[in-house]
Jmol script that loads the backbone (N, CA, C; Angstrom):
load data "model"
ATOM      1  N   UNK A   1      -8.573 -15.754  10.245  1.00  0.00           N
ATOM      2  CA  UNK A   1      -8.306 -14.576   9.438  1.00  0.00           C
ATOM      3  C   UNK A   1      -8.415 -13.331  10.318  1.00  0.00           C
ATOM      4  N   UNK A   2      -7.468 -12.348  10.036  1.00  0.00           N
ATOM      5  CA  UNK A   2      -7.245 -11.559  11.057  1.00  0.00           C
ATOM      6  C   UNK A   2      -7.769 -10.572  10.275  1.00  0.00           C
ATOM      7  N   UNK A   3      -8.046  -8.947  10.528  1.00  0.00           N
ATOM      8  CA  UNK A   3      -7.777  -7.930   9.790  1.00  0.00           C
ATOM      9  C   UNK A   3      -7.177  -6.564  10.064  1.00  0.00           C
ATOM     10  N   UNK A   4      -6.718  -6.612   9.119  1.00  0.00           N
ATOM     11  CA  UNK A   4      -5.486  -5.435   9.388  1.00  0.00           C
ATOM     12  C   UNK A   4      -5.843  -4.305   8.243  1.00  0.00           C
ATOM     13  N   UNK A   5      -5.062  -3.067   8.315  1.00  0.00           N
ATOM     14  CA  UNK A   5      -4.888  -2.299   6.999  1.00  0.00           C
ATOM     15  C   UNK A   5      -3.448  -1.698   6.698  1.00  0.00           C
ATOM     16  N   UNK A   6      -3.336  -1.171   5.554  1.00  0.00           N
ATOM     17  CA  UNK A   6      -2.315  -1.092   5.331  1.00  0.00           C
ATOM     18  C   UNK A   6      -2.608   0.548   4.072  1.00  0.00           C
ATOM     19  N   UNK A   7      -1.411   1.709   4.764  1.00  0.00           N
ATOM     20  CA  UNK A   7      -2.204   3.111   4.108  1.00  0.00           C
ATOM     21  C   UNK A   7      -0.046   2.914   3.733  1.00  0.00           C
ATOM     22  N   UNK A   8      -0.158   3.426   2.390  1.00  0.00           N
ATOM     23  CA  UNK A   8       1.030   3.224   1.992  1.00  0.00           C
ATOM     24  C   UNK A   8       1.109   4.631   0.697  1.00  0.00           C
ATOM     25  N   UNK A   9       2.379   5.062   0.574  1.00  0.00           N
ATOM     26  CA  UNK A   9       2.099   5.994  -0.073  1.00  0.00           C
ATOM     27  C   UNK A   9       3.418   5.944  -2.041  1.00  0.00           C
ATOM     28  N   UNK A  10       2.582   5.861  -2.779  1.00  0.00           N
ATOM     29  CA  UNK A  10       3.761   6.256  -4.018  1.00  0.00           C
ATOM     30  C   UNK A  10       4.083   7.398  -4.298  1.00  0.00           C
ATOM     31  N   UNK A  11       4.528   6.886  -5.327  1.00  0.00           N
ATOM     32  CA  UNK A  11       5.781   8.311  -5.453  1.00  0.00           C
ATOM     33  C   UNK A  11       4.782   9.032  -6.470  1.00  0.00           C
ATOM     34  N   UNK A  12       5.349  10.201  -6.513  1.00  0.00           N
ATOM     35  CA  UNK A  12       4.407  11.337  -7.296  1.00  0.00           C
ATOM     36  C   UNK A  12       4.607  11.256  -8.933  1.00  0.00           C
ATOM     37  N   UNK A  13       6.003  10.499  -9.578  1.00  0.00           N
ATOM     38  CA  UNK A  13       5.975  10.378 -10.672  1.00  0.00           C
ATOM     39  C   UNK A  13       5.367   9.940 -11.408  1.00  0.00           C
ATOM     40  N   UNK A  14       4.378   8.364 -10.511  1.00  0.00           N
ATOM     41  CA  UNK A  14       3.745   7.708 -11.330  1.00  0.00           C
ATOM     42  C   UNK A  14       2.553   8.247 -12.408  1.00  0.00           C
ATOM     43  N   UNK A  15       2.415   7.807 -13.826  1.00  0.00           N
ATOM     44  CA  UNK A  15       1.103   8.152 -14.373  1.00  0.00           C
ATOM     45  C   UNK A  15      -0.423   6.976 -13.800  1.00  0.00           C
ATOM     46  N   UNK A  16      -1.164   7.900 -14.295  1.00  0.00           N
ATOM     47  CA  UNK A  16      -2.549   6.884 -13.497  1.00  0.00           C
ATOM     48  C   UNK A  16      -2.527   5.151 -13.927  1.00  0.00           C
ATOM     49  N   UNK A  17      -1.782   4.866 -15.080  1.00  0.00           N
ATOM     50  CA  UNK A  17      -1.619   3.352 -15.225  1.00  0.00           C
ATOM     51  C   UNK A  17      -0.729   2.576 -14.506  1.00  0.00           C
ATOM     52  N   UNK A  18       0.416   3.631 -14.025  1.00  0.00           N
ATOM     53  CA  UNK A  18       1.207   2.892 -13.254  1.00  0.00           C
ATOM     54  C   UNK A  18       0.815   2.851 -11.610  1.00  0.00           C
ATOM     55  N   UNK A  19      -0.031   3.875 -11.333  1.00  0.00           N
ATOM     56  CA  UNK A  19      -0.544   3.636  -9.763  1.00  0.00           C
ATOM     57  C   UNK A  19      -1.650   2.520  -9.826  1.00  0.00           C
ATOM     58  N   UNK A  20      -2.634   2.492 -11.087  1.00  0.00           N
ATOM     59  CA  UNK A  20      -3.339   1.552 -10.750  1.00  0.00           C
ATOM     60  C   UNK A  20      -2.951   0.324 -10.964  1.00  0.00           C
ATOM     61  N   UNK A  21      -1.642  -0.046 -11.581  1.00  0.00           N
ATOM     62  CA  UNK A  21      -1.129  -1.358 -11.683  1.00  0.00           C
ATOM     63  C   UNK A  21      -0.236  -1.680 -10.229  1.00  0.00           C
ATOM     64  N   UNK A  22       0.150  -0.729  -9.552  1.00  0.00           N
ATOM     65  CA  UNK A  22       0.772  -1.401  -7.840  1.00  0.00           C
ATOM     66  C   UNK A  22      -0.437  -0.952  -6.969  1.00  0.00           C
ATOM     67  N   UNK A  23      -1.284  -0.825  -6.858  1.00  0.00           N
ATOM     68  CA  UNK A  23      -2.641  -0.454  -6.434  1.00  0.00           C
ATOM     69  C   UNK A  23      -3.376  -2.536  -6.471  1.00  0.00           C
ATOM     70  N   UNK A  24      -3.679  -2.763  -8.148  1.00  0.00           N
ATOM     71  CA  UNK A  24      -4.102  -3.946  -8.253  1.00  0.00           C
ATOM     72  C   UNK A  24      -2.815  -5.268  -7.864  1.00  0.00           C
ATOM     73  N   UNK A  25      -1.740  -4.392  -7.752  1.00  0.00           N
ATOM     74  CA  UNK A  25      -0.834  -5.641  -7.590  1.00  0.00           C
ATOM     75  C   UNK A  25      -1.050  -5.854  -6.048  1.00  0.00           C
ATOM     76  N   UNK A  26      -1.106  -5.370  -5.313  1.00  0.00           N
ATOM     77  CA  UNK A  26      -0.864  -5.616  -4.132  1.00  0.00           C
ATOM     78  C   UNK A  26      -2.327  -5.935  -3.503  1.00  0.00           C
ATOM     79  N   UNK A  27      -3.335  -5.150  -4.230  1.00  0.00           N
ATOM     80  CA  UNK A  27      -4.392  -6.364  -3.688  1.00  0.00           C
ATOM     81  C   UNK A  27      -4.959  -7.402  -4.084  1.00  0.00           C
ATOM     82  N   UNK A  28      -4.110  -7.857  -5.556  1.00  0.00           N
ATOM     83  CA  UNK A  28      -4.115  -8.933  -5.871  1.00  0.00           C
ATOM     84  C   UNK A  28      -3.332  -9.834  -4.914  1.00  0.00           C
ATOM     85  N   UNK A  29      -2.584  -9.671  -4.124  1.00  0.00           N
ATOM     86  CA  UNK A  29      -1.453 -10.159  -3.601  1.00  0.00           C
ATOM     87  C   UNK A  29      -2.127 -11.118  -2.556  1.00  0.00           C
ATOM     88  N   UNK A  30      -2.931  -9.887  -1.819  1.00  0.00           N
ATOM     89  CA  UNK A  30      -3.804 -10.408  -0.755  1.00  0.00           C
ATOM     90  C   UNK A  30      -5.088 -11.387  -0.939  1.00  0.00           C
ATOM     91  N   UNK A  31      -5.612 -10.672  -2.155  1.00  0.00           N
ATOM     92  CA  UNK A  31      -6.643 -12.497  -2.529  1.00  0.00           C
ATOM     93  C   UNK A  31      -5.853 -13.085  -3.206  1.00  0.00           C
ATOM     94  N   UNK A  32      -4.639 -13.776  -3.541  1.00  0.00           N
ATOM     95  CA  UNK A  32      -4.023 -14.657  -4.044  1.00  0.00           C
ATOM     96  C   UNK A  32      -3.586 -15.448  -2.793  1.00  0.00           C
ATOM     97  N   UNK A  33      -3.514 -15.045  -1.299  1.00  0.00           N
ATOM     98  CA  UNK A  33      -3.441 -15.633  -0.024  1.00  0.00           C
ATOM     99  C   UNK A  33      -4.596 -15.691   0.343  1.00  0.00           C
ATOM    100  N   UNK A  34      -5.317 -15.828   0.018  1.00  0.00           N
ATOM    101  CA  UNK A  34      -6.985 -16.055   0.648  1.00  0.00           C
ATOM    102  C   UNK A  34      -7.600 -15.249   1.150  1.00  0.00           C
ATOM    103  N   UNK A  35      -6.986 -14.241   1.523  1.00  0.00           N
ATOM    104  CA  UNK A  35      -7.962 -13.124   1.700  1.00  0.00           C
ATOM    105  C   UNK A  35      -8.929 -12.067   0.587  1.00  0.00           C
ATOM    106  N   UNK A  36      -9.800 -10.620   1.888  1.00  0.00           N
ATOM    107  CA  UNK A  36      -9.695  -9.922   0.947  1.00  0.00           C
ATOM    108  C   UNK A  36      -9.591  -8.517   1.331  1.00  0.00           C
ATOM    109  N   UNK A  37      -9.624  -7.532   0.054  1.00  0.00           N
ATOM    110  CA  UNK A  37      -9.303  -6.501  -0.002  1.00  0.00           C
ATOM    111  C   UNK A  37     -10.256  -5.636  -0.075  1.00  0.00           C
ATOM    112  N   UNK A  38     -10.209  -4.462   0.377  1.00  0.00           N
ATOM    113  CA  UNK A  38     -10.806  -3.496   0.147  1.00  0.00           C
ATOM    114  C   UNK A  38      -9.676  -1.673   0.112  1.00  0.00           C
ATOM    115  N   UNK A  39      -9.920  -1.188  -1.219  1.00  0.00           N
ATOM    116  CA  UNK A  39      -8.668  -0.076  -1.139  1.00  0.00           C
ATOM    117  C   UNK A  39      -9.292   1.001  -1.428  1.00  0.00           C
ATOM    118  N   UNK A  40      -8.828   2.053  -1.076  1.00  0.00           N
ATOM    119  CA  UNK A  40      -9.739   3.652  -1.021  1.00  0.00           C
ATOM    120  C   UNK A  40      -8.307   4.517  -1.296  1.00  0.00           C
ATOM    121  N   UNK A  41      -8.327   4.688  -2.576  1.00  0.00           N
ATOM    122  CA  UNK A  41      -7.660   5.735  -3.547  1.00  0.00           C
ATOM    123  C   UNK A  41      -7.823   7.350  -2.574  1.00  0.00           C
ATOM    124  N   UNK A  42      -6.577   7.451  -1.592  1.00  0.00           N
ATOM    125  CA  UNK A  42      -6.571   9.173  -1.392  1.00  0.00           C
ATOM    126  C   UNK A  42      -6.548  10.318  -1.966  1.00  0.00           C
ATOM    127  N   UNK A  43      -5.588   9.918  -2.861  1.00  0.00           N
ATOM    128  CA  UNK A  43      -4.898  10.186  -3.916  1.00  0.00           C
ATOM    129  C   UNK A  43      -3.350  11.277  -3.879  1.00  0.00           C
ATOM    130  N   UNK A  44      -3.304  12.154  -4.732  1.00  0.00           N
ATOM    131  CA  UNK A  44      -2.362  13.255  -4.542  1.00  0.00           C
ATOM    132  C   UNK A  44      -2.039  13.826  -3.618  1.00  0.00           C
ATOM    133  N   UNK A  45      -1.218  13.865  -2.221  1.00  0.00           N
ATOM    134  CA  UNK A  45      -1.384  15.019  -1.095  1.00  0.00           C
ATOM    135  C   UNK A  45       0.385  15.510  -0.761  1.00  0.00           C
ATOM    136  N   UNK A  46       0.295  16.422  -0.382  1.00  0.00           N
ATOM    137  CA  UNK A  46       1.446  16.824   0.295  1.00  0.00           C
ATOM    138  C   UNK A  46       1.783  16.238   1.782  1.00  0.00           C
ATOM    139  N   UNK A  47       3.222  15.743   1.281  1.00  0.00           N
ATOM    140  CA  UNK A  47       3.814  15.315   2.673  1.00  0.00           C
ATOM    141  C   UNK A  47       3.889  16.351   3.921  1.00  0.00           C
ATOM    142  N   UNK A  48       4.357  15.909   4.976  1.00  0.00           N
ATOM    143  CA  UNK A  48       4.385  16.567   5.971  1.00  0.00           C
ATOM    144  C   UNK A  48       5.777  16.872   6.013  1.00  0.00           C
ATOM    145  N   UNK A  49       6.476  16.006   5.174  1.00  0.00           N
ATOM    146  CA  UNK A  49       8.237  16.582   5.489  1.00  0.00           C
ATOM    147  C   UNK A  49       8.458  15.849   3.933  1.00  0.00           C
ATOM    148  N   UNK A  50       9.850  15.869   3.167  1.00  0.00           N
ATOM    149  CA  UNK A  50      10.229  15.495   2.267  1.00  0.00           C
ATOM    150  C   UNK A  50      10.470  13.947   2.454  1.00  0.00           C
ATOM    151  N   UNK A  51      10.540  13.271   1.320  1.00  0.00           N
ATOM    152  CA  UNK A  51      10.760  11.861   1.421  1.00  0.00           C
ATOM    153  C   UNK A  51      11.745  12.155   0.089  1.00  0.00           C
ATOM    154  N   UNK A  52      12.895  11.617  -0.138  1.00  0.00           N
ATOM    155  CA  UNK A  52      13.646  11.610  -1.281  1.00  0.00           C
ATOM    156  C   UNK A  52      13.533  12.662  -1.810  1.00  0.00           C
ATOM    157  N   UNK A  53      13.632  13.963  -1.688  1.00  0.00           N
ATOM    158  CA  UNK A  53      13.833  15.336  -2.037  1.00  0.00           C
ATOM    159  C   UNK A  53      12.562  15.337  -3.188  1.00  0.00           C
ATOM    160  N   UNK A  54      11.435  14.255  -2.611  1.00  0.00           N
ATOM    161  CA  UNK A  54      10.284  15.004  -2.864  1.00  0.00           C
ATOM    162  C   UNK A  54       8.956  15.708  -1.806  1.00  0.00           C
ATOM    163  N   UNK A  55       8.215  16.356  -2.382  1.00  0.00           N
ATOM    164  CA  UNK A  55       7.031  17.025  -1.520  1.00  0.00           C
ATOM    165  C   UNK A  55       5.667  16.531  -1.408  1.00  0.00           C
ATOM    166  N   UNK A  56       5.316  15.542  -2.441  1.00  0.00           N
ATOM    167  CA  UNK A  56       4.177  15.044  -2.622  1.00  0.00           C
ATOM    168  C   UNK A  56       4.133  13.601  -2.894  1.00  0.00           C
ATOM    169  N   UNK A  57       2.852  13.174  -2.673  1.00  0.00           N
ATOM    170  CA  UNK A  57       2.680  11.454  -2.602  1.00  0.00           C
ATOM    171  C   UNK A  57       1.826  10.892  -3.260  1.00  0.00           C
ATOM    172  N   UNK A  58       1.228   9.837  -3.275  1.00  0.00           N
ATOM    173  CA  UNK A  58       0.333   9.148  -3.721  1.00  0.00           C
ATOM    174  C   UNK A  58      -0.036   8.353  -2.760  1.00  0.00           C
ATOM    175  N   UNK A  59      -1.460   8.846  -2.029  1.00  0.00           N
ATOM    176  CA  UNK A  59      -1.494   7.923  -1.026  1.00  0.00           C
ATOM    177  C   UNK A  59      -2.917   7.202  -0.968  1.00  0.00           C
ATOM    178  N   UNK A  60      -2.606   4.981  -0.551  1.00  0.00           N
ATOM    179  CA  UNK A  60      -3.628   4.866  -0.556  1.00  0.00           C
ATOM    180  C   UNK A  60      -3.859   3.876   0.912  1.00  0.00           C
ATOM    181  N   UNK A  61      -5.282   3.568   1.236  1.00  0.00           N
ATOM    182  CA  UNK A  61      -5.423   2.802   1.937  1.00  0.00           C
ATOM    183  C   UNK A  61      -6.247   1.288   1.442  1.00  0.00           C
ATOM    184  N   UNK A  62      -5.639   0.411   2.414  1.00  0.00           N
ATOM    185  CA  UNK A  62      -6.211  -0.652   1.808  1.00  0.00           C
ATOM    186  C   UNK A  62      -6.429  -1.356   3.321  1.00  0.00           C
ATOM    187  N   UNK A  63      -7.527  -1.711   2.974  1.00  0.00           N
ATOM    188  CA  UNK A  63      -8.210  -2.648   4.314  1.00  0.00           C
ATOM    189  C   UNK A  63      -8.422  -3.975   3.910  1.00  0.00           C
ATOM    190  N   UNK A  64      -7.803  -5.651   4.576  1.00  0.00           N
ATOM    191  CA  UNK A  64      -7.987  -6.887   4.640  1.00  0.00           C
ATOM    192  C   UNK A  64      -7.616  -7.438   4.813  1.00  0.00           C
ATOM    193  N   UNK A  65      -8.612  -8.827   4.963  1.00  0.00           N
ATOM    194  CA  UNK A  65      -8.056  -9.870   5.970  1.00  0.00           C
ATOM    195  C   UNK A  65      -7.266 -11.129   5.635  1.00  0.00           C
ATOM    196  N   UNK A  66      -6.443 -11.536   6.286  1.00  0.00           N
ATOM    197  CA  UNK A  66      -5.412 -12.112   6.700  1.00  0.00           C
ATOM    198  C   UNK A  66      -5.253 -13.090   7.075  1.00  0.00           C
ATOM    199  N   UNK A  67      -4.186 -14.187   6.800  1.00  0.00           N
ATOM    200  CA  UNK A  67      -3.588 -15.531   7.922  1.00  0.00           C
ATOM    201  C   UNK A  67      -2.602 -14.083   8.678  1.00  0.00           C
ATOM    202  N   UNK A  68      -2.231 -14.463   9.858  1.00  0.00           N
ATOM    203  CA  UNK A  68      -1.281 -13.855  10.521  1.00  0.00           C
ATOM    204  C   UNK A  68       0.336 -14.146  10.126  1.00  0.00           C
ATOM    205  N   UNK A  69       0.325 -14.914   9.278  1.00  0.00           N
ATOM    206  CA  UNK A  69       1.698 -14.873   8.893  1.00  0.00           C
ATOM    207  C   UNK A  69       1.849 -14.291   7.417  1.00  0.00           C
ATOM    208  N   UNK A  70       0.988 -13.444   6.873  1.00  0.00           N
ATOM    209  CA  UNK A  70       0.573 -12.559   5.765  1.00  0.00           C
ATOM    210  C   UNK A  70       1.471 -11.048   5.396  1.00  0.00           C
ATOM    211  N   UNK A  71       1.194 -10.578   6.474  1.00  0.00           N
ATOM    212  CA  UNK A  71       1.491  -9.047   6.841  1.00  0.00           C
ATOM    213  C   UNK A  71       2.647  -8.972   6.408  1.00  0.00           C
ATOM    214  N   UNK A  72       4.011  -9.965   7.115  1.00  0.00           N
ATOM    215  CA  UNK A  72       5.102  -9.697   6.551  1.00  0.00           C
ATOM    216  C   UNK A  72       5.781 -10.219   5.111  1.00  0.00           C
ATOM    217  N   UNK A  73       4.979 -10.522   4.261  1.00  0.00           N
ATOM    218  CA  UNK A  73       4.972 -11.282   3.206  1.00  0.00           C
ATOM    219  C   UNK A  73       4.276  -9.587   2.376  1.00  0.00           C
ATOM    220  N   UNK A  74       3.551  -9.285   2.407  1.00  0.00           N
ATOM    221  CA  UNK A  74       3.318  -8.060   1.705  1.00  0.00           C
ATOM    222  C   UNK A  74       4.163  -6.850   2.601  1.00  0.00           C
ATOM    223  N   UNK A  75       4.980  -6.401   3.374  1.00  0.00           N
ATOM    224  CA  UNK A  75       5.827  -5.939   3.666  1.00  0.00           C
ATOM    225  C   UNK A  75       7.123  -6.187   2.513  1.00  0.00           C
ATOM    226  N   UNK A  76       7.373  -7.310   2.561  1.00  0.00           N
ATOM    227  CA  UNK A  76       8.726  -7.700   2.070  1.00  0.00           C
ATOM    228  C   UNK A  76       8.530  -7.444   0.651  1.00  0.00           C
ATOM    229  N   UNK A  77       7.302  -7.451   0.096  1.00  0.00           N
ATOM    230  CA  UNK A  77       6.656  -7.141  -1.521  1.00  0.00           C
ATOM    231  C   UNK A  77       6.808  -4.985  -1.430  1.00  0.00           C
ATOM    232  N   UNK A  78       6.264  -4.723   0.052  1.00  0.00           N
ATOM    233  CA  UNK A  78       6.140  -3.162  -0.673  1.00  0.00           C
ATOM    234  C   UNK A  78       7.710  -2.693   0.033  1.00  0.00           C
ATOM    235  N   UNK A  79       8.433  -3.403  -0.011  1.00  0.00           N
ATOM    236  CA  UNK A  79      10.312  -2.635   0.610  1.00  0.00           C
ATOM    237  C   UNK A  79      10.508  -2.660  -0.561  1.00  0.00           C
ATOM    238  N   UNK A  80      10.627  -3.618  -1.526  1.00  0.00           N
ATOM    239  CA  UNK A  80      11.421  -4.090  -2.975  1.00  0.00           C
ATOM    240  C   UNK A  80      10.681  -3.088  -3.995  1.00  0.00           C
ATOM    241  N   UNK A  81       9.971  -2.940  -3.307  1.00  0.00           N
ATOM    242  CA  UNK A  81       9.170  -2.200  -4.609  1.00  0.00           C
ATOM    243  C   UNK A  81       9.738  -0.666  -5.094  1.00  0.00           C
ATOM    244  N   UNK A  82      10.084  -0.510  -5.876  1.00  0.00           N
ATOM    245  CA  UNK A  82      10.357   1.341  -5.992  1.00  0.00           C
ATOM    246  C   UNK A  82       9.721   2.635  -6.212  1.00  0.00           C
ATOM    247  N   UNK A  83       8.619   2.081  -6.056  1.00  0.00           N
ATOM    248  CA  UNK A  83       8.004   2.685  -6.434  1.00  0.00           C
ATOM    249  C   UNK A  83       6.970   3.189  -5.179  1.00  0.00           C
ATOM    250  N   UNK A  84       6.980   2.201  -4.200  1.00  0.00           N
ATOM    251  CA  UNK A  84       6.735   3.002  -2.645  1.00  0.00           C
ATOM    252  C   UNK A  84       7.385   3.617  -1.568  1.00  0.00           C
ATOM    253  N   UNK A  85       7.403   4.556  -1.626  1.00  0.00           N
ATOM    254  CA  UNK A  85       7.806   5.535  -0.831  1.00  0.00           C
ATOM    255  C   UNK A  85       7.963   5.412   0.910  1.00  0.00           C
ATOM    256  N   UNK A  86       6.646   5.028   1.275  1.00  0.00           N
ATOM    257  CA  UNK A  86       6.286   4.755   2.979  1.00  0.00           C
ATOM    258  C   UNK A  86       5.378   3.865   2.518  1.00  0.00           C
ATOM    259  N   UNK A  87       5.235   3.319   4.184  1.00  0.00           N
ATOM    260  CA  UNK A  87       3.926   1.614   4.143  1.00  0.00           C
ATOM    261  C   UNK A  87       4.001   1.618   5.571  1.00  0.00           C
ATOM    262  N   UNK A  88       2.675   1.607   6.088  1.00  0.00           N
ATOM    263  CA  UNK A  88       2.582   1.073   7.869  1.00  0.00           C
ATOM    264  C   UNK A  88       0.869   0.333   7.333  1.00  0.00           C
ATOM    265  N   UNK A  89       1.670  -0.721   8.022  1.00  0.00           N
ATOM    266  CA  UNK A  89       0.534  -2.078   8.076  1.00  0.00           C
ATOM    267  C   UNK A  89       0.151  -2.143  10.176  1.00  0.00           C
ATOM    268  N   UNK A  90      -1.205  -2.104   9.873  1.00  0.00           N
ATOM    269  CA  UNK A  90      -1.683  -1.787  11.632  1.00  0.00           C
ATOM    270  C   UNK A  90      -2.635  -3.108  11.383  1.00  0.00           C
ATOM    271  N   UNK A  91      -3.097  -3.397  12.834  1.00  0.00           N
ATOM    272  CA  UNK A  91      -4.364  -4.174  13.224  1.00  0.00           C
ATOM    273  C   UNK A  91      -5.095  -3.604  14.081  1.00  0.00           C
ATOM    274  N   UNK A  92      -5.782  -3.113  13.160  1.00  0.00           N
ATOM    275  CA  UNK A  92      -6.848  -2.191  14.323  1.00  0.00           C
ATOM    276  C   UNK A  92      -7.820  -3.327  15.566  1.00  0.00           C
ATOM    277  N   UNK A  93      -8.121  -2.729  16.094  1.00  0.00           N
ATOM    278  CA  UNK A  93      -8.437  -3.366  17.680  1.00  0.00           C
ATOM    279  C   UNK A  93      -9.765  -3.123  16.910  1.00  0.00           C
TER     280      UNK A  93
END
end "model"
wireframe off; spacefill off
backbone 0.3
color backbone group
């Protein structure tokens, strides 16, 4: 088990039920592969440049561990998704 994190940001439309339902989806995702999760709600911030002719985000981080063939399996879950905006998945040293 490896560990990685992953700081990903939604879109500003969501209401608080709908961030905390792709919030729990996705770290459900990760203990449903055997790992686990740990996520730290940023919350509301302003981008640094526009994303889809918007100004603001929803941003969170989530820290856990992993098979190494994981990462791109929750990648391919937060592209489809519409509701995320940006996603960078790292392995910190």
């Amino acid at each position: 088990m490896n560990k990685y994190e992953v700081l990903y940001i939604l879109a500003p439309g969501l209401d608080e039920a709908e961030i905390n339902a792709q919030v729990d989806k996705f770290s459900k995702l990760v203990t449903d592969n055997g790992g686990e999760a740990e996520v730290n709600k940023w919350g509301l911030k302003k981008l640094a440049y526009p994303i889809n002719f918007k100004n603001d985000g929803y941003y969170v981080l989530m820290t856990f561990t992993a098979n190494p063939e994981f990462p791109a399996e929750l990648e391919r879950q937060m592209r489809i998704s519409d509701s995320v905006m940006r996603f960078l998945v790292t392995k910190p040293e």
